[in-house]
C-alpha positions as CSV (number, residue, x, y, z in Angstrom):
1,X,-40.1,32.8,-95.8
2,X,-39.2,30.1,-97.9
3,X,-40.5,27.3,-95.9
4,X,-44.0,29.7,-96.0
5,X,-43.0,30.1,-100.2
6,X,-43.2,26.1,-100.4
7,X,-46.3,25.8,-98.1
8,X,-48.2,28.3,-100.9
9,X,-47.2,25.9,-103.6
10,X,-48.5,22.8,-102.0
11,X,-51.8,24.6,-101.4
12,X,-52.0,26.0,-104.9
13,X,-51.0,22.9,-106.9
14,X,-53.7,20.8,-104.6
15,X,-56.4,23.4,-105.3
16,X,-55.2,23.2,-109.1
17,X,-56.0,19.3,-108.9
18,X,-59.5,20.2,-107.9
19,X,-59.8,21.9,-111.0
20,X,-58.1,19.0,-113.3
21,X,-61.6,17.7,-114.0
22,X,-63.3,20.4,-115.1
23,X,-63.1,20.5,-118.7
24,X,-63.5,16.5,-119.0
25,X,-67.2,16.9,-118.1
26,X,-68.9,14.2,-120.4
27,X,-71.6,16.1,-122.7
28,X,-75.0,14.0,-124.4
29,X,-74.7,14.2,-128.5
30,X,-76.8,17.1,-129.7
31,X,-79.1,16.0,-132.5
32,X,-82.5,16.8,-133.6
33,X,-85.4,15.7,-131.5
34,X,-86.4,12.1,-132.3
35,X,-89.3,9.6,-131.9
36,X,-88.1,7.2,-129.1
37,X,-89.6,3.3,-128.5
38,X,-88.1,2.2,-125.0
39,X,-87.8,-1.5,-124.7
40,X,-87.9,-2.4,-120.9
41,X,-87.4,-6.4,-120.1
42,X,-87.3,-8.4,-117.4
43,X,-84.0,-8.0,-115.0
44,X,-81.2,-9.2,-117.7
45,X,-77.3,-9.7,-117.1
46,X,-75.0,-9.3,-120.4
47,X,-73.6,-12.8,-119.7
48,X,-77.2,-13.6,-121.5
49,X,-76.4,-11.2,-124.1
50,X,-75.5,-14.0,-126.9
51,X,-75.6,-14.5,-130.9
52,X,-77.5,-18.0,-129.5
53,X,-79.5,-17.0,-127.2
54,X,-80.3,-12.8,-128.3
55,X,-79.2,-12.4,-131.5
56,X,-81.5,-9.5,-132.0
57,X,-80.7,-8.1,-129.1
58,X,-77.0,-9.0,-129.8
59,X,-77.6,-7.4,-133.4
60,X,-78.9,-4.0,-132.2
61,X,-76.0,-4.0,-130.0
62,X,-73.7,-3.9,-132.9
63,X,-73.7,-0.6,-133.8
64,X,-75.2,1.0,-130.6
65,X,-74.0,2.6,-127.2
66,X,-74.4,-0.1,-124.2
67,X,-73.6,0.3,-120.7
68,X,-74.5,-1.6,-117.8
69,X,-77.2,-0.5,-115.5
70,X,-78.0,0.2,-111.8
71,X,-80.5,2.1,-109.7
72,X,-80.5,3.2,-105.8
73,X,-84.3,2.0,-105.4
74,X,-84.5,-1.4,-107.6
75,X,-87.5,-2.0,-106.7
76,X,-88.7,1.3,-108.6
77,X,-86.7,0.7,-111.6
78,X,-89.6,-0.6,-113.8
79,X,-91.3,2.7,-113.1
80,X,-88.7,5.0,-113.9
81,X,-87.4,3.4,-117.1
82,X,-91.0,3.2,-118.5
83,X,-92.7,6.1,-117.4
84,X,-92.9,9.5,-119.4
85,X,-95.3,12.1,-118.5
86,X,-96.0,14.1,-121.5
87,X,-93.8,17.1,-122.0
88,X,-93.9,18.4,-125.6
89,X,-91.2,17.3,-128.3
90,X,-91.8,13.5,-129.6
91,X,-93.6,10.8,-129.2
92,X,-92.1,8.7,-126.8
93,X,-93.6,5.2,-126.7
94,X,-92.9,2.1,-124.2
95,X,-93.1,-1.7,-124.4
96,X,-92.7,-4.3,-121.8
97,X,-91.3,-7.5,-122.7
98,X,-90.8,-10.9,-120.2
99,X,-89.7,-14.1,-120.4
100,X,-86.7,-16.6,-121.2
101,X,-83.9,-14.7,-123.0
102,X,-84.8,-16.4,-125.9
103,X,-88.8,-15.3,-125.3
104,X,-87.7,-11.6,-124.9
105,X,-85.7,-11.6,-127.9
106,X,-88.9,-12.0,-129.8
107,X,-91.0,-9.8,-128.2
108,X,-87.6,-7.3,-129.0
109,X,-87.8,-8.8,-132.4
110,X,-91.2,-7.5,-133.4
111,X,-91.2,-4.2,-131.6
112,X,-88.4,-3.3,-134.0
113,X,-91.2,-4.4,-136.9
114,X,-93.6,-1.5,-136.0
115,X,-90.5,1.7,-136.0
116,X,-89.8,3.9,-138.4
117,X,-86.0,4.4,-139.8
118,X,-85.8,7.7,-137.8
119,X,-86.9,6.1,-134.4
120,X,-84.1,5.4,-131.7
121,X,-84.7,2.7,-129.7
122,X,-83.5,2.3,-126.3
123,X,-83.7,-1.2,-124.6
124,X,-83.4,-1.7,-120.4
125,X,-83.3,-4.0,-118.5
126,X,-85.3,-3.4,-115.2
127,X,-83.4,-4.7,-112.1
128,X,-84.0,-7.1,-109.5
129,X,-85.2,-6.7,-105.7
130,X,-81.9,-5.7,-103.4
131,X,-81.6,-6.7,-99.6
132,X,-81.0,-3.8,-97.5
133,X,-77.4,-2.9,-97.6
134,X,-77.2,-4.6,-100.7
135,X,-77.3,-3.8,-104.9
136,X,-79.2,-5.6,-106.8
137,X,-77.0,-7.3,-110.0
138,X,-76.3,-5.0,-112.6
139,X,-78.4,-4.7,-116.0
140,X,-78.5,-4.2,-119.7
141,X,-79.2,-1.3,-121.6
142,X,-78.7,-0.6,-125.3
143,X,-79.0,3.2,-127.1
144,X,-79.4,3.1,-130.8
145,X,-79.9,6.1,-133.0
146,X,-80.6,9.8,-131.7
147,X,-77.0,10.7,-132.0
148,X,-75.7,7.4,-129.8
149,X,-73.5,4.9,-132.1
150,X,-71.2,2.4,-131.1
151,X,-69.4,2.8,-128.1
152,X,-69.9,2.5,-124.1
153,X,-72.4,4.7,-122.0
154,X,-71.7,7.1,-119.3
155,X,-73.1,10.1,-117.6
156,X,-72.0,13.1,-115.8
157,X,-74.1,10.6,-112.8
158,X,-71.5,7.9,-112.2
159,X,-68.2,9.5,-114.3
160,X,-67.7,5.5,-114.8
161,X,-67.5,4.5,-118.6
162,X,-69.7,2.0,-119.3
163,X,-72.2,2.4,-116.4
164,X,-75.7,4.2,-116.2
165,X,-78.4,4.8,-113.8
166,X,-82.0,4.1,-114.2
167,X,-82.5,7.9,-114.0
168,X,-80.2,8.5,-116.2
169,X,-81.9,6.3,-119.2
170,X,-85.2,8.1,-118.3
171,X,-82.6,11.8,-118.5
172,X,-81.7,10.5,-122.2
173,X,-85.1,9.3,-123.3
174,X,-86.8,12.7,-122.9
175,X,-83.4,14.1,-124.0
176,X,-83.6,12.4,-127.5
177,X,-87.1,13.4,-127.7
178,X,-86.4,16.5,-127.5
179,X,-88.3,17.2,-124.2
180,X,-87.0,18.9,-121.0
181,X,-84.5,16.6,-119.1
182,X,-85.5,14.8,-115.7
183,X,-84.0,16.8,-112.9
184,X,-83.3,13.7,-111.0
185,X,-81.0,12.1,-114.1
186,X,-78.3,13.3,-116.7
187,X,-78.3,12.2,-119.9
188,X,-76.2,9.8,-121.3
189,X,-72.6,10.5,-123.4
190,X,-71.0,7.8,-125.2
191,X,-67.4,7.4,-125.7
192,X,-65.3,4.9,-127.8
193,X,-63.1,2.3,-126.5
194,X,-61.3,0.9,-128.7
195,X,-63.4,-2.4,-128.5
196,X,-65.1,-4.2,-131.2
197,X,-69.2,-4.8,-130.1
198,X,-68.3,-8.3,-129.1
199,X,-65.1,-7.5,-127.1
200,X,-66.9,-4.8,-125.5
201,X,-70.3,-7.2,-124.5
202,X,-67.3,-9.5,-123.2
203,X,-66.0,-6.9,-121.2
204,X,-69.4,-5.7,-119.9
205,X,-70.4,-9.3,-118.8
206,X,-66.9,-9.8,-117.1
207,X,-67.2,-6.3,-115.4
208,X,-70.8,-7.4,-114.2
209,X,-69.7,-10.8,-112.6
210,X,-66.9,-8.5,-110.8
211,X,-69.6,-6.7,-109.1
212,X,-71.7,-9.1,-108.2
213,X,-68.5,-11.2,-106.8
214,X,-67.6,-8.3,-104.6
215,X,-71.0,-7.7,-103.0
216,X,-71.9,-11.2,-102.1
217,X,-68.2,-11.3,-99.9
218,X,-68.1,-7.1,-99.0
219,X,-70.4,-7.1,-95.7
220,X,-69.5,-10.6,-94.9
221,X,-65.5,-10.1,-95.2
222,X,-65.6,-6.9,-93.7
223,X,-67.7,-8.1,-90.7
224,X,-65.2,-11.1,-90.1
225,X,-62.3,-8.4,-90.2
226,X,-63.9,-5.7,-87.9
227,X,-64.7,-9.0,-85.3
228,X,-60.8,-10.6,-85.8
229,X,-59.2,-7.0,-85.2
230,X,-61.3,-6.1,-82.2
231,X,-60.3,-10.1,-80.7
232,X,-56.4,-9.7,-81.5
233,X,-56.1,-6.2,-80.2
234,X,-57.8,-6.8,-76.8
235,X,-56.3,-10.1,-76.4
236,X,-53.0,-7.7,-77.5
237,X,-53.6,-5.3,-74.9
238,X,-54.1,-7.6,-72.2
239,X,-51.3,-9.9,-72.7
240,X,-49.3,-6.1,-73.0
241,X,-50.7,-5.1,-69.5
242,X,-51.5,-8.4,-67.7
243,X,-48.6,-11.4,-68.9
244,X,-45.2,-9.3,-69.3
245,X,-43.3,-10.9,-67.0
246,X,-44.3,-14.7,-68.8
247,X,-42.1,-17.2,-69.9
248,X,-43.3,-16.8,-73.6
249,X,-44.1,-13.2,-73.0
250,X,-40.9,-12.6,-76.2
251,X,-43.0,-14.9,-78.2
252,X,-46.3,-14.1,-77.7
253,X,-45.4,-10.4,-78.4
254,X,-44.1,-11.3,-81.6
255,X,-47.3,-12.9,-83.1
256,X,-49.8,-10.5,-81.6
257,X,-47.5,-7.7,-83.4
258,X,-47.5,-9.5,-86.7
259,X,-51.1,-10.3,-86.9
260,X,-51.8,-6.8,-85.7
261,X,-49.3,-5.6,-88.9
262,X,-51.4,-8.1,-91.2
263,X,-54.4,-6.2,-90.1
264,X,-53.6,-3.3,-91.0
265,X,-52.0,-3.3,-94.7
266,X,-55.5,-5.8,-95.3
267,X,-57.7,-3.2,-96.3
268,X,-54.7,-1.5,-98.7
269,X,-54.2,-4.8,-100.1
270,X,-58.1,-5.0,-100.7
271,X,-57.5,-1.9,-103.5
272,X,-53.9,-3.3,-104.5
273,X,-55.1,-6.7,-105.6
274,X,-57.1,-4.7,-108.5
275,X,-53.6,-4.4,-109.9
276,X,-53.2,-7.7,-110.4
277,X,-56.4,-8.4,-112.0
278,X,-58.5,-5.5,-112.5
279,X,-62.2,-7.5,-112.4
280,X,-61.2,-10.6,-110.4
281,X,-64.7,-13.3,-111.6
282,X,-65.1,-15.0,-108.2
283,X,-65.2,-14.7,-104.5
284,X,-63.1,-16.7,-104.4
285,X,-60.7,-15.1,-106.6
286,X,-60.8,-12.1,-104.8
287,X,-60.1,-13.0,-101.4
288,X,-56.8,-15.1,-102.6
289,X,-55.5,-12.0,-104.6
290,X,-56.3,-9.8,-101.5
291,X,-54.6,-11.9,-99.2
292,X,-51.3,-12.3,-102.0
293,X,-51.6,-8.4,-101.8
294,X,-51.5,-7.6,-98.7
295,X,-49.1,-10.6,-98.0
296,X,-47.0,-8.3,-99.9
297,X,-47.3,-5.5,-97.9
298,X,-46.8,-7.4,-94.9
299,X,-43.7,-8.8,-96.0
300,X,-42.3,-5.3,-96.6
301,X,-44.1,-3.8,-93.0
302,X,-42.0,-6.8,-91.5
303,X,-38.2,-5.3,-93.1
304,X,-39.3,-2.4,-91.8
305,X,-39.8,-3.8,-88.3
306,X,-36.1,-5.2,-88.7
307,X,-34.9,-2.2,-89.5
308,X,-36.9,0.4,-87.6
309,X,-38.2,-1.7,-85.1
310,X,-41.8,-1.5,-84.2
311,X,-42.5,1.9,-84.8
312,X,-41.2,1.8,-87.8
313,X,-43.4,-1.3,-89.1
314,X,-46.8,0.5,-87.8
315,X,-45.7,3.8,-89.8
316,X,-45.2,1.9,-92.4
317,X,-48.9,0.2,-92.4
318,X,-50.2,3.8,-92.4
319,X,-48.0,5.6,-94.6
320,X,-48.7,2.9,-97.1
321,X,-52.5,2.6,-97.0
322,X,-53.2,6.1,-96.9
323,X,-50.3,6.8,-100.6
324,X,-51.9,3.5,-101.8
325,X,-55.2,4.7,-101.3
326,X,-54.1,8.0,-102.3
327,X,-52.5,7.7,-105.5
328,X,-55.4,5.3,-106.7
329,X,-57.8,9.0,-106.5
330,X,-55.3,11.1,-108.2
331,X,-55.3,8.7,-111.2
332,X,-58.6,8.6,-111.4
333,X,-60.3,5.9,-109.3
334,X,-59.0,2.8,-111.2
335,X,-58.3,0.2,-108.8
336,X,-61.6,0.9,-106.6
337,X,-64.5,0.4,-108.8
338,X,-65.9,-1.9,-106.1
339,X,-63.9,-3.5,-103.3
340,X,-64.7,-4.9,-99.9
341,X,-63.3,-2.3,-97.9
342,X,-65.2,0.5,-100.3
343,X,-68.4,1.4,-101.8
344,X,-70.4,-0.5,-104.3
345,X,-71.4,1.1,-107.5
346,X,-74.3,-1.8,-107.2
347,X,-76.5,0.2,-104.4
348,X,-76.6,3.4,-106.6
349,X,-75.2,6.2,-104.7
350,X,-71.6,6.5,-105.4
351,X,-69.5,5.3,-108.4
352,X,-66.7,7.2,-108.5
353,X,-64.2,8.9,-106.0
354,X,-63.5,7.4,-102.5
355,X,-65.9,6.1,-100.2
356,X,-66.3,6.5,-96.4
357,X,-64.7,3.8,-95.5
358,X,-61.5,4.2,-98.2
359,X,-61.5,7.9,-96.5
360,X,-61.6,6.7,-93.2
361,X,-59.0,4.1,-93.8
362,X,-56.8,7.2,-96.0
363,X,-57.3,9.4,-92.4
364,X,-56.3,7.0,-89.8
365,X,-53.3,5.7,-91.4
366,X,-52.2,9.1,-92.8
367,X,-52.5,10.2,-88.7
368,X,-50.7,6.9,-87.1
369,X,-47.7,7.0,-90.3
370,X,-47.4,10.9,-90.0
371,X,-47.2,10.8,-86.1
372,X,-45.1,7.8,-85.6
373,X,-42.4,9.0,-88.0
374,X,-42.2,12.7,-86.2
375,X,-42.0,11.1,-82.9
376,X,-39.3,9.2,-84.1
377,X,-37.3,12.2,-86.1
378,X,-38.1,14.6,-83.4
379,X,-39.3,17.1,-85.2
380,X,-39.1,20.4,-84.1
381,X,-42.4,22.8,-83.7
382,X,-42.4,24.6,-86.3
383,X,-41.5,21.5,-89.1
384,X,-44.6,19.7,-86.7
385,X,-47.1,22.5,-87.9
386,X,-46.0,22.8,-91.1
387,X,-46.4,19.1,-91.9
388,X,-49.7,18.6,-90.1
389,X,-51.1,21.2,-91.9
390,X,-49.5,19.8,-95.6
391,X,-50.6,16.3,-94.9
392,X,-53.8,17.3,-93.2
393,X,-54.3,19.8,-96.1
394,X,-53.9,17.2,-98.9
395,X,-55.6,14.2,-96.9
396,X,-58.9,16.4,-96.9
397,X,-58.4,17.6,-100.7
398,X,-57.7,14.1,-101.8
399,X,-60.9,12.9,-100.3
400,X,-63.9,15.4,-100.3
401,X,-62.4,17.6,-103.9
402,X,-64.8,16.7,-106.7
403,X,-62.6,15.0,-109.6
404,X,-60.6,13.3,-107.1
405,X,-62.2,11.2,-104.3
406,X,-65.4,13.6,-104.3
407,X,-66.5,13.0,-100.7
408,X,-67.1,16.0,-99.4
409,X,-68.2,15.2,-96.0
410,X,-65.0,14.3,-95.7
411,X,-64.2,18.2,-95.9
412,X,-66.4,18.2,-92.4
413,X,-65.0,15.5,-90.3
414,X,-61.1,15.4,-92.1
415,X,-60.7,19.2,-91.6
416,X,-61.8,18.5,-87.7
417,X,-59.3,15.4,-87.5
418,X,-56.1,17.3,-88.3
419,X,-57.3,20.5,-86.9
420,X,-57.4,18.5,-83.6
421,X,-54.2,17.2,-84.3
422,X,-52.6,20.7,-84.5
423,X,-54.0,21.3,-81.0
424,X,-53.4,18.1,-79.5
425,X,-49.4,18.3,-80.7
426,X,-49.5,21.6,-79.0
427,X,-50.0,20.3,-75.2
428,X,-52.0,23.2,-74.2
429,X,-55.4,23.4,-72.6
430,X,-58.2,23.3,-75.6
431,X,-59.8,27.1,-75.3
432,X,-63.0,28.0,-76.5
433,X,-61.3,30.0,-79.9
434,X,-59.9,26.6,-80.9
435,X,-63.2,25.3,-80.7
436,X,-64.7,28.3,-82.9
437,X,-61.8,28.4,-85.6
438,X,-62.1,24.4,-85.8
439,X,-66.1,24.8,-86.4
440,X,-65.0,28.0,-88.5
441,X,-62.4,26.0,-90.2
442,X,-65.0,23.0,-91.4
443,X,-67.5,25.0,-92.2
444,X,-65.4,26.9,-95.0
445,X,-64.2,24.0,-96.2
446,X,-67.5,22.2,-96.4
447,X,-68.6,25.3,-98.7
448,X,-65.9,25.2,-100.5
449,X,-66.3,21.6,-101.4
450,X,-69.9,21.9,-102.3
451,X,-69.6,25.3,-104.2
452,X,-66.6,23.7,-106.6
453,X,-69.1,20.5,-106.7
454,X,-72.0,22.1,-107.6
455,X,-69.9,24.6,-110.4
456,X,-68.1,21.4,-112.1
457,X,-70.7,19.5,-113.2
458,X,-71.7,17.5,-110.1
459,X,-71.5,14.6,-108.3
460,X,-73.7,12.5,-106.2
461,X,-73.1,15.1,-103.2
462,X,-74.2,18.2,-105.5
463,X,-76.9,16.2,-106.3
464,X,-78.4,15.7,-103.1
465,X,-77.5,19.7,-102.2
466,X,-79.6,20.1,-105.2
467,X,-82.3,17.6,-104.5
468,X,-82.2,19.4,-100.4
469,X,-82.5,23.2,-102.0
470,X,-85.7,22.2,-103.9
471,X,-87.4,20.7,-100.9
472,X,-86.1,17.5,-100.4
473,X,-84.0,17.8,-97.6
474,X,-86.4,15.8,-95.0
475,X,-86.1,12.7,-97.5
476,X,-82.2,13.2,-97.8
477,X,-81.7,13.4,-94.2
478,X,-84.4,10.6,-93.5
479,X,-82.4,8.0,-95.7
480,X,-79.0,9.2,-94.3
481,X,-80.4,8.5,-90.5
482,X,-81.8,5.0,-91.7
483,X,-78.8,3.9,-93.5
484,X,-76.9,4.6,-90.1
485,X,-79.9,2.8,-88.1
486,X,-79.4,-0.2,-90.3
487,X,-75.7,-0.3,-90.0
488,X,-75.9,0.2,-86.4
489,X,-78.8,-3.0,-86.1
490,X,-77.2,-5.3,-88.5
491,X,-74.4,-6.7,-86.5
492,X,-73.8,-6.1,-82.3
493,X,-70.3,-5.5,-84.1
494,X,-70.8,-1.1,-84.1
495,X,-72.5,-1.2,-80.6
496,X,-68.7,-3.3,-79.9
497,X,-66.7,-0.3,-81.4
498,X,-68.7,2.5,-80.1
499,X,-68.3,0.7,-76.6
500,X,-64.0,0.4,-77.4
501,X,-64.3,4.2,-78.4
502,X,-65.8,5.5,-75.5
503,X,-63.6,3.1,-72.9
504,X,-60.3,4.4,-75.4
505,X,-61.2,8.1,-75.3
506,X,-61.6,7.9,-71.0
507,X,-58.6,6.2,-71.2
508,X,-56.8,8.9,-73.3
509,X,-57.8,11.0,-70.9
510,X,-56.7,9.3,-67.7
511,X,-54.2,6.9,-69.3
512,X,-52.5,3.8,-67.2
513,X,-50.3,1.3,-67.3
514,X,-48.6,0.2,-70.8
515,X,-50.5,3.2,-72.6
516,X,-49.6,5.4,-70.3
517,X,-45.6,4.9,-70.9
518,X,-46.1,4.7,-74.5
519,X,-48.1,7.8,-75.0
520,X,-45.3,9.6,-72.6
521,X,-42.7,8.0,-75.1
522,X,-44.8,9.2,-78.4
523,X,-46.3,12.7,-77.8
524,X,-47.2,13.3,-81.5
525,X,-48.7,10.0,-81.3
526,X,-50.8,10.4,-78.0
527,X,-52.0,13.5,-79.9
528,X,-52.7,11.8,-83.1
529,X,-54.9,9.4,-80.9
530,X,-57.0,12.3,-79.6
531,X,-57.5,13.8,-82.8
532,X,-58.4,10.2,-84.1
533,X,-60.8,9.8,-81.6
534,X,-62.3,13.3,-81.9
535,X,-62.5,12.8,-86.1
536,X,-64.0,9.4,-85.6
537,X,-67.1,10.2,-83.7
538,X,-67.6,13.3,-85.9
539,X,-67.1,11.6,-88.7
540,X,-69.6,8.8,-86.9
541,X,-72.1,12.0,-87.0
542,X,-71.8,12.8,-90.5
543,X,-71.4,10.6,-92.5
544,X,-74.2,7.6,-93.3
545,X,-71.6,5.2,-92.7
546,X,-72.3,5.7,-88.9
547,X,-69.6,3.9,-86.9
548,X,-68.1,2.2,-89.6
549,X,-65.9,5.5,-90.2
550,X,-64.8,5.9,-86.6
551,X,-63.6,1.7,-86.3
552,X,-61.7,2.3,-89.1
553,X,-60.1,5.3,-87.9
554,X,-59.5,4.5,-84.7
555,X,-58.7,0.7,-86.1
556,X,-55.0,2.5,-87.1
557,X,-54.6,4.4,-83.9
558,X,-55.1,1.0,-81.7
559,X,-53.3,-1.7,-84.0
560,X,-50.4,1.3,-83.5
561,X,-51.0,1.9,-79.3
562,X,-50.9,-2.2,-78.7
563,X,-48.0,-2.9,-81.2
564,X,-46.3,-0.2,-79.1
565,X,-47.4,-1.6,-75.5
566,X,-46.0,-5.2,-77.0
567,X,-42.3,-4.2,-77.1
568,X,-40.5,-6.2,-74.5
569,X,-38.3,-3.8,-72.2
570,X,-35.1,-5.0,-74.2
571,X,-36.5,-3.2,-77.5
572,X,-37.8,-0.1,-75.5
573,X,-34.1,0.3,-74.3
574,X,-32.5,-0.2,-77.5
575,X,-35.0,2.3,-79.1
């Protein structure tokens, strides 16, 4: 009774997170409707933003709202910052201005000639042209008068002080005028800082280099990391299965284990580094801090390994990433603005929360550290249950509850993952009611997700329920399925994984050799695997990210299998 007493808590405290955010909703100043001249220049960074090269611009700045700006079609931005069908309230009137910075500042100049006193102006930047799979750099937009003063812009859009949407200017145009507000934007809210104007350009201009650092090295880096891992884990398992009985067998173990532990506190060190330096200016920069963070982590998976032995390192690597990862969403996001294993705020779809791969990374190592460590404590039944369904409980809330990682297809493919991992720990034949309640059981929480979404203000996810419910659902699902077509054509690297999955998922089923005996030696483990595996390719389904989320799932379960198939026989008798 009391163990069920302490299960209730843990539910209720993580649905009470859910709720945290609800009263923080940000809110656009009320004021009376105003005239509005919208200022919309060529594509603009706020490192140009200068008393020597703007000071107009610069000026106006002083004693306005600013933000930096991004847009999921680029291409379109022009268009939706300076188009305004006519809707009632007031006039609403639009200038284009190109050029040199200098050039633009004059054509700024004597637009602010022709205003009245009562007439806010709101200056944007339109955006450059994006690759596919790529943002397009950040921009520039200034809000003065109509209830904005000095401070930095956000919107109930990207929860992200300090960074708009195209939409969203158009949202806070019509809503200064006084007309009815674009259903596709929100209007802005502004917030103070603390900053004085010129700290706060500063800090918009270095926040803007950070983004554009990360997305130049984000495909690249993660690309090179997906193609090392797959390399070191097959060469891994072969030397596992084929070279034991080797002269340097001890050796060779050793290395593969080590690179394979390297691999797999990487992607926590990607989000760790951020503590370090929050907006790291270069490439560069970036990679060196990821590889001091994670070298870090690595140092610590290796006392572990001393200690525990191998098990213990690998449990370590997952219990790590997934409380690193973890703890960043409870406090609100902080260290994963932009990262390479994460989304980027640049392509315009998500801005705050955790991304598909951060949720994929959160799953798999939650499943490998969970299952390791209750192999190795021998947990009985019921204490297995209970903890699956606690860490399975808050893994899903963590990642799919709006206010914390606000994915909620997560709730989908998570709430499969550990329901699977009930059954698998079970050892029982899978019967057609676990199939139902599992459906059953994702499905609720799916609603559930969307519902508390849609009631809190919204994210990107209620959004596009919204955007579905009034018609657009063909779009929405067309742009889901070519995001995963790209993903899938970009690189031969996802038609690599699939091919891993499926060969690891027949061999789950009919396991030999090393895997066999280390599955036999790890039954919570050889369960986590199947539930990895099962998660993964639903999660493949689901989610845009395609195959990205199953290789990073299952990229937890296999570092853990080979580490294990390593061992020489001395360590498998001493353990």
């Amino acid at each position: 009774m009391r163990r069920n007493r302490a299960l209730a808590a843990a539910s209720l405290a993580l649905a009470l997170l859910c709720l945290t955010g609800c009263a923080s909703v940000p809110a656009a100043p009320s004021a009376a409707a105003k005239p509005v001249l919208v200022i919309v220049t060529a594509p603009l960074a706020w490192s140009e933003v200068t008393p020597e090269a703007m000071p107009v611009l610069t000026g106006l700045a002083q004693d306005a709202a600013s933000g930096l700006l991004v847009s999921r079609a680029p291409q379109e931005s022009g268009r939706v910052l300076g188009t305004y069908p006519s809707r009632g309230g007031q006039q609403i009137a639009t200038v284009e201005v190109s050029g040199t910075a200098a050039e633009m500042d004059v054509a700024i100049a004597e637009s602010l000639r022709r205003i009245t006193p009562e007439t806010a102006v709101v200056v944007a930047s339109r955006l450059a042209g994006a690759t596919p799979g790529h943002g397009a750099p950040a921009g520039v937009v200034v809000v003065s008068g109509g209830g904005y003063g000095s401070g930095l812009l956000t919107s109930i859009s990207t929860r992200r002080p300090g960074l708009v949407t195209d939409a969203d200017v158009a949202a806070t145009v019509e809503h200064i005028a006084g007309r009815s507000t674009a259903a596709s934007g929100r209007a802005f809210s502004v917030g103070e800082d603390g900053r004085t104007p010129e700290e706060r350009t500063a800090w918009l201009a270095r926040v803007s280099g950070f983004l554009n650092a990360v997305e130049r090295i984000r495909v690249p880096i993660f690309n090179v990391y997906t193609a090392v891992m797959v390399v070191v884990l097959l060469g891994g398992w072969l030397t596992a299965e084929r070279y034991r009985t080797g002269a340097r067998y001890a050796y060779w173990s050793v290395v593969f284990r080590r690179v394979i532990l390297l691999g797999l506190v990487l992607p926590a060190g990607a989000t760790l580094l951020h503590v370090i330096d929050r907006f790291p200016a270069t490439p560069q920069r970036i990679v060196a801090l990821m590889l001091a963070a994670s070298g870090l982590l690595w140092i610590f998976a290796e006392f572990a390994w001393h200690k525990w032995g191998t098990t213990g390192a690998v449990a370590f690597a997952g219990i790590a990433t997934a409380l690193i990862l973890g703890v960043d969403q409870l406090a609100g996001a902080t260290l994963s603005l932009s990262s390479v294993f994460s989304y980027s705020p640049l392509i315009g779809f998500r801005f705050f929360g955790i991304g598909n791969e951060g949720a994929a990374l959160l799953v798999g190592g939650a499943l490998v550290g969970l299952a390791l460590e209750m192999d190795a404590a021998q947990t009985t039944v019921a204490s297995r249950r209970r903890l699956i369904a606690i860490v399975g409980l808050a893994a899903v809330v963590v990642c799919a509850a709006p206010f914390i990682g606000a994915n909620v297809i997560v709730s989908v493919w998570g709430t499969v993952t550990f329901a699977a991992f009930w059954i698998a720990a079970e050892k029982r034949r899978v019967r057609p009611r676990d199939v139902a309640v599992v459906i059953g059981l994702a499905l609720v929480a799916l609603v559930a997700m969307v519902a508390l979404d849609r009631l809190t203000g919204g994210t990107h996810i209620g959004r596009a329920v919204g955007e579905a419910a009034s018609g657009g659902l063909g779009g929405l699902l067309a742009e889901r399925m070519a995001t995963s077509v790209r993903i899938f054509t970009d690189s031969p690297l996802p038609a690599i994984v699939l091919a891993i999955a499926a060969v690891l998922a027949y061999l789950r089923l009919r396991p030999m050799g090393r895997m066999a005996v280390v599955l036999e030696r790890n039954p919570v483990f050889a369960a986590a695997m199947s539930a990895g595996l099962v998660g993964g390719f639903v999660g493949a389904v689901s989610e845009d990210s395609g195959v990205v989320v199953l290789a990073l799932v299952i990229t937890y379960l296999i570092g853990g299998l080979v580490a294990l198939m390593l061992e020489t026989d001395g360590e498998v008798a001493a353990g």
